[in-house]
C-alpha angles and dihedrals in degrees: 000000000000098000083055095053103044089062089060091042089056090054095046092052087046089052089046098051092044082055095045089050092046095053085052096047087049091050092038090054091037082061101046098050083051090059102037089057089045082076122105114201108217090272091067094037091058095040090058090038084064112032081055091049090057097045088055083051096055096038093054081043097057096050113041099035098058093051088045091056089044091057113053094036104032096233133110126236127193117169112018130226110242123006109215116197164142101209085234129050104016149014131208122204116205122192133170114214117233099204102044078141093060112049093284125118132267093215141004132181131170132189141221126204117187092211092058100039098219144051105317090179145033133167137163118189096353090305120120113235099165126017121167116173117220112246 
């Protein structure tokens, strides 16, 4: 009786072992077509190079250029009124001033040069407050 069971053990084993082989081929695929779709070809790596770049600009933008205002005018901006840029290298901040009449400002706009990594340029009412050449 033992001699007529350990054939069919053998092919039980053999079946398990095709099943166990199978589930790891399938893993072991599943990974690599993961992998091979993580990969960015140059096109996508410069377009999220810059779309990244541009979001640092305006970020920086959005930060510096409001507490500089404040500060030499007194009064605080929020959204400004025109957005200059090239999407690149710079970003100019426009705002209008709401109390010219009270010791505000007509007009203030600052500007943000990647290459300098802070404000290059800042005016309120056609006077320079901040100007830093490039090298």
């Amino acid at each position: 009786m033992s001699d007529e069971n350990q054939p069919e053990e053998k092919e039980k084993m053999s079946e398990s072992a095709k099943l166990a082989i199978a589930v790891m081929g399938a893993i072991a695929v599943g990974f690599i077509m993961v992998g091979l779709n993580k990969q960015q070809s140059t096109e996508q790596i410069e377009s999220a190079a810059m779309v990244r770049n541009y979001f640092n600009l305006q970020t920086m933008a959005t930060e510096a250029c409001p507490k500089a205002v404040l500060e030499a005018t007194h009064e605080q901006v929020y959204f400004p009124s025109e957005t200059q840029s090239d999407k690149e290298n710079y970003i100019t901040l426009k705002w209008v001033g709401e109390n010219s009449k009270n010791g505000g400002f007509k007009t203030a706009s600052c500007t943000i040069r990647s290459v300098m990594g802070g404000i290059s340029e800042l005016i309120i009412d056609d006077k320079v407050i901040i100007q830093r050449k490039t090298k």
